[in-house]
Every structure is written in C-alpha cells, then in structure tokens.
C-alpha positions as CSV (number, residue, x, y, z in Angstrom):
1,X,-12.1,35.5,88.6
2,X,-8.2,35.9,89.0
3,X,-5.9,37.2,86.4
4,X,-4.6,34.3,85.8
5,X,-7.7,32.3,85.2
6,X,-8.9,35.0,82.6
7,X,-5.4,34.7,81.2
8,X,-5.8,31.1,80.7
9,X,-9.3,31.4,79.4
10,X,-8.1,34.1,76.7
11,X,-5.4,32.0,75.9
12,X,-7.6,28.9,75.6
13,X,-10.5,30.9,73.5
14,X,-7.7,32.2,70.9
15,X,-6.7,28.5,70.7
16,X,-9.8,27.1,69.9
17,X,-10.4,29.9,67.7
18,X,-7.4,29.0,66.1
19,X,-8.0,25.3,65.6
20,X,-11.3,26.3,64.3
21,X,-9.7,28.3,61.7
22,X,-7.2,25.5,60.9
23,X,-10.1,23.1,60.7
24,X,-11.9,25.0,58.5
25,X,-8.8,25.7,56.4
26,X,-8.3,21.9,56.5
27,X,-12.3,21.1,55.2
28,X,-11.3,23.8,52.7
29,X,-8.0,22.1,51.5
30,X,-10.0,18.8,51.4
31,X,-12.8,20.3,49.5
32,X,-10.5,21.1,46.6
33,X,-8.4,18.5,46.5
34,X,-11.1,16.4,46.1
35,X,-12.7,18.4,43.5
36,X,-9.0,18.5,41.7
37,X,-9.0,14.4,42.1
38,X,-12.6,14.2,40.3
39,X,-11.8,16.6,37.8
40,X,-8.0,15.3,37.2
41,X,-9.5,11.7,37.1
42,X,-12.2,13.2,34.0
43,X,-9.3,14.4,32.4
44,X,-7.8,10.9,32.7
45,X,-11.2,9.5,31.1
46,X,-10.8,12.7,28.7
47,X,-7.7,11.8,27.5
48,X,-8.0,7.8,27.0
49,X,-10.9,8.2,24.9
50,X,-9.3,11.0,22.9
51,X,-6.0,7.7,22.5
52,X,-8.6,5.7,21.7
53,X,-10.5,8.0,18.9
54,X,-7.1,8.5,17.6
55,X,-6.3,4.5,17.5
56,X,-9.3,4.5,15.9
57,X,-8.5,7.2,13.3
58,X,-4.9,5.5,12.5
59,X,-6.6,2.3,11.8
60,X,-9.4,3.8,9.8
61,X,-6.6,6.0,7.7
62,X,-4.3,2.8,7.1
63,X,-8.1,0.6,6.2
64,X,-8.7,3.2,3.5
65,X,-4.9,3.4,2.0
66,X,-5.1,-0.1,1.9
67,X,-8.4,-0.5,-0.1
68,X,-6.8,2.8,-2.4
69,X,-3.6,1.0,-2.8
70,X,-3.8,-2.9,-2.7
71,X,-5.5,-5.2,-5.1
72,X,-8.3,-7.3,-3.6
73,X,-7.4,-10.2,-5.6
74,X,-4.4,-10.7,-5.3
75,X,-2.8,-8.6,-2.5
76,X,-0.5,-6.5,-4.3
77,X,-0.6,-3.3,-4.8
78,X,-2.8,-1.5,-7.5
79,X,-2.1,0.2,-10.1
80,X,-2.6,3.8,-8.4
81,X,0.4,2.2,-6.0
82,X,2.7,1.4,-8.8
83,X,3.0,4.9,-10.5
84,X,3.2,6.2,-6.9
85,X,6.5,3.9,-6.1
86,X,7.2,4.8,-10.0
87,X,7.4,8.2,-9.4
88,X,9.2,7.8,-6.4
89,X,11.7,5.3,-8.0
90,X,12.7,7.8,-10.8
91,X,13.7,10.2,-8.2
92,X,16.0,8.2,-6.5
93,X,17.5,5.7,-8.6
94,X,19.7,6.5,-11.7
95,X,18.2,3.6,-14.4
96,X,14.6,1.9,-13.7
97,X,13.0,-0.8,-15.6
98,X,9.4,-0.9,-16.2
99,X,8.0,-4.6,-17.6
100,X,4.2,-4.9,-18.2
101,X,2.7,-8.4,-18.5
102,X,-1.0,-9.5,-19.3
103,X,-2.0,-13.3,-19.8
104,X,-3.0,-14.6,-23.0
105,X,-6.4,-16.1,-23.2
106,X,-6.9,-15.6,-19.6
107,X,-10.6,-15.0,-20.7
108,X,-11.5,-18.8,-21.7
109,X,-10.1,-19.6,-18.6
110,X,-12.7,-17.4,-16.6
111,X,-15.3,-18.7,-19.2
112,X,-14.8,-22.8,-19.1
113,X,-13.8,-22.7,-15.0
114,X,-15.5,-19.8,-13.4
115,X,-14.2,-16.7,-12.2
116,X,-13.1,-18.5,-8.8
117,X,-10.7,-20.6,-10.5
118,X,-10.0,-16.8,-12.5
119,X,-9.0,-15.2,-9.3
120,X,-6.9,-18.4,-7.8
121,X,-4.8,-18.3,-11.1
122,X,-4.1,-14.4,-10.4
123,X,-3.3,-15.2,-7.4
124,X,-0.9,-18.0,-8.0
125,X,0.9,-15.4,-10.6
126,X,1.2,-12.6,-8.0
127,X,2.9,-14.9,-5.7
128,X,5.3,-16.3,-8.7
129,X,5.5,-12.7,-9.5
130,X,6.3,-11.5,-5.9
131,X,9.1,-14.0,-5.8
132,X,11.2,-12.1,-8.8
133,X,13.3,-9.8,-7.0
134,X,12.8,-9.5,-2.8
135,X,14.6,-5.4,-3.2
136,X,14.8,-4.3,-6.7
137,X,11.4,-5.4,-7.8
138,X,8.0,-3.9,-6.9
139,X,5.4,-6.3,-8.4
140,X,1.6,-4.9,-8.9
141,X,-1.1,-5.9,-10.2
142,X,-2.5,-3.0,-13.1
143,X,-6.0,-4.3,-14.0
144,X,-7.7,-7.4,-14.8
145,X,-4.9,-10.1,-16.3
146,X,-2.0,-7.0,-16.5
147,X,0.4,-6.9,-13.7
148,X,3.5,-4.7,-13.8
149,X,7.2,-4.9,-12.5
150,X,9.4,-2.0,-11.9
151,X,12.9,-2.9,-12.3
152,X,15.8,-0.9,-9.9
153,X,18.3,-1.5,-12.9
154,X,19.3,-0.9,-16.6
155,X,18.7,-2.6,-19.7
156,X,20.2,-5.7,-18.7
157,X,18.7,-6.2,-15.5
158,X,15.6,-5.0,-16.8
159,X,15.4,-7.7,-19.7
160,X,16.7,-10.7,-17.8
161,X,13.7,-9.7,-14.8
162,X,11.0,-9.6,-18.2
163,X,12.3,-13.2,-19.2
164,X,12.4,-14.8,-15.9
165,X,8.9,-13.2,-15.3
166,X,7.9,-15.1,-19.0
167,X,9.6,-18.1,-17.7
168,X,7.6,-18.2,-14.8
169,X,4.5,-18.0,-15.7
170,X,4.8,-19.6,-19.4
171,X,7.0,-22.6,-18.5
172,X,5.7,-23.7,-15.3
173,X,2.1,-25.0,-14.8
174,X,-0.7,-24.1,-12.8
175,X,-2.8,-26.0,-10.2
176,X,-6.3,-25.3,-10.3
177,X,-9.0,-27.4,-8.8
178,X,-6.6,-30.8,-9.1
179,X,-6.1,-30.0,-12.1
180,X,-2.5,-28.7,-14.3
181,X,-3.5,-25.5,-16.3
182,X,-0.9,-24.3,-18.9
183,X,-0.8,-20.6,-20.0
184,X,1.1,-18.0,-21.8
185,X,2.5,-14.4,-21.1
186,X,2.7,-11.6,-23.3
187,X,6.1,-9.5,-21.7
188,X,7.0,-5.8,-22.5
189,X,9.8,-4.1,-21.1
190,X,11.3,-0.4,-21.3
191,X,14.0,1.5,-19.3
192,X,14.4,5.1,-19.0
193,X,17.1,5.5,-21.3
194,X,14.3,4.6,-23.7
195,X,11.1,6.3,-22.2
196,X,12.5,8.9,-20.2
197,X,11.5,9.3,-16.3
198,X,7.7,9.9,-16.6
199,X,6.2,7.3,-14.4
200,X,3.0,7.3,-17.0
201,X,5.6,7.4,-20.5
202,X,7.5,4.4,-19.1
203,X,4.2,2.4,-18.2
204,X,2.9,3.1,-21.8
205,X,5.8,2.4,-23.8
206,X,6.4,-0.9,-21.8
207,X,2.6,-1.7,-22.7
208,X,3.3,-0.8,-26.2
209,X,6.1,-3.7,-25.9
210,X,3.9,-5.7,-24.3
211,X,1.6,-5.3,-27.0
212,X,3.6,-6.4,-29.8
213,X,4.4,-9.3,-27.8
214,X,0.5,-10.8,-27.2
215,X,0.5,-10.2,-31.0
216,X,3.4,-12.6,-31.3
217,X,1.6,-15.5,-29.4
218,X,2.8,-14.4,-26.2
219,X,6.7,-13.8,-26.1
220,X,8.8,-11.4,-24.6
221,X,9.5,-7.9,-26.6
222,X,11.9,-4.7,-25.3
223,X,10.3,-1.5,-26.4
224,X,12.1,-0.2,-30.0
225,X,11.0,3.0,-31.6
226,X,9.7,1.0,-35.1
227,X,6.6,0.0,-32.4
228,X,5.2,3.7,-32.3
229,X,3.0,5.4,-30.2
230,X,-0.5,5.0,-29.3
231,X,-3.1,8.2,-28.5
232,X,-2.2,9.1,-25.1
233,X,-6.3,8.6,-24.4
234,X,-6.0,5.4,-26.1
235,X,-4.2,1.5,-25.0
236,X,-2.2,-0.9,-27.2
237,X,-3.7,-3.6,-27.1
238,X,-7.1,-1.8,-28.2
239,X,-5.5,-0.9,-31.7
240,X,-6.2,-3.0,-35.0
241,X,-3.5,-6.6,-35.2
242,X,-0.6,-5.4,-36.6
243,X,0.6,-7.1,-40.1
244,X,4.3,-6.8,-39.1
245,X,7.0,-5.9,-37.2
C-alpha cells in the first residue's frame, strides 16, 4: 500500500474515531438533558402542588378566623373581634366611644315565633346596626340579644351614635313573617374619659349603662359614677332590680 493510501486511511480512522467520540458525547449530552427535563418537569409538579397546599392552607387559616371572629347569625363580628378592634382602637385614636345595646323582651319573641323568626330579627338589627356609621363605627354582635358599637369619637359623638342606634331599633318596626313586630332597646354608652382605655373596663362600664337603662323600660343611659361597679366575675344585668337611680 502507498504512503499516501495509509495516510489517507490514518486520517480517515482518526476521523471516525473522532465522530465516534462526538457521537457518544452527543448520546451522553442527550442522556442528561433528558434526565434534567424529567426531573425539572417533577419539580414543576413539585412545586404546583406545594401552591396549591399553600392555597389550601390560606383558605383553611382565613375559614377558621372567620368562624373565631364572625357571628353565625348575623355576620358581624363576635365578640372576641370587638375587644380585638377595641384594643386596637385605643391605640390609635385619641377618644373612643363604646355603646352596648341588648333588646328588651327579645325572649317572648323567640318563645311565641320560634327561634327562626329569633335569628331573622337579629339579623334585621345587625344590618340597621351596620348602617350607623360606614368609618367610625365597628358594629358586633356580643352574645345572644347584646350587640356592641365602638364609637371613633368623644362624648358627643358617642351619645348622638347611642341615640340613633335606640332610634333605630325602638322607633322603627320590624318585618317578620308578614307581619310588623315592635320592640325596644336598652342603650348604654361610655367614653374613655370616663372608663379609661382598657378595651374590657370600657365594655363593662358601657354594660353597666346599659343596665340601668333595660331597668328603665328600655331607654338610653351614659355611664355616671352614682351607677357603680359590678364584680369583675360578675354582669349587670345579673344583679338584683335596682330601687333607684
């Protein structure tokens, strides 16, 4: 064989053995990009279910802060709510009002039309409730017939919210089952000048108010320090009837 042609044969062997490097190098490079494909599409699935566990989460966390702070009933919030935007109020706002309200005789009305026609009549004074004040007042509802309104104002703002409240719900009748239903409030007020800036004080000197009122036949009273103080384990409205004022 010439030179040449054993030239050209060497020359053509390192070739090949060159592409068959290069193709092997090639199979390899495909080999992990493929692997790095499966795995990054994993990760992909990894990562939407770990978005949708935390959707999940977020929506389980805001269910159970609901049910803590909102009222079944009625849709506002409870009372754990209240002393929580209490507390916050008091912070942030240099005079706050706190009003308590319960319904006189609300207890004949669950008797004579059922408790159905009960929790459509709480509803109806939520929403009359609701309607007091769209920025500086936070309406709740505290327990059975009590609701409560904190006031983002003094005495005077505080007073004329607790009679509009009474007017409300004493002066204008309710609609329940086709029929017109008539009942009374008991209103109690107090301001921190009064009470101080304990969310809990203001709540039980306003009940104390409020208090003294459903002993009146349902009217409006401002807290005044001739009303007392209850046990701090104890409410107003479970003490004996008082015999004056």
């Amino acid at each position: 064989m010439s030179q040449t042609a054993n030239s050209l044969l060497t020359a053509a062997g390192g070739l090949l053995a060159g592409l068959a490097v290069a193709g092997l190098w090639a199979l390899r490079l495909w080999t992990l990009l493929t692997r790095a494909r499966t795995r990054l599409r994993k990760l992909d699935r990894v990562v939407l279910n770990a978005h949708g566990l935390v959707e999940t989460l977020r929506a389980e966390r805001d269910r159970y802060h609901r049910q803590a702070t909102e009222d079944d009933t009625t849709g506002l919030p409870n009372r754990r709510a209240a002393v929580e935007w209490l507390t916050r109020t008091v912070k942030t706002h240099g005079e706050v009002g706190v009003i308590v309200l319960d319904l006189v005789r609300f207890k004949l009305i669950n008797d004579r039309l059922g408790h159905r026609a009960g929790n459509t009549l709480l509803s109806q004074v939520a929403k009359r409730l609701r309607g007091l004040g769209k920025s500086d007042v936070f309406a709740a509802r505290l327990s059975g017939d009590e609701f409560a309104l904190i006031v983002q104002g003094g005495l005077a703002r505080t007073t004329a919210v607790a009679n509009r409240a009474w007017s409300e719900i004493s002066q204008v009748p309710f609609a329940l089952d086709g029929r017109q239903i008539d009942i009374m409030a008991s209103v109690g007020y107090t301001t921190t000048d009064q009470a101080g800036r304990n969310p809990e004080s203001l709540l039980h000197h306003a009940d104390i108010a409020m208090y003294w009122a459903k002993a009146n036949g349902g009217v409006v009273h401002g807290y005044a320090e001739h009303m007392g103080h209850s046990p701090v384990s104890g409410r107003p409205r479970d003490w004996p009837p008082l015999h004056g004022r």
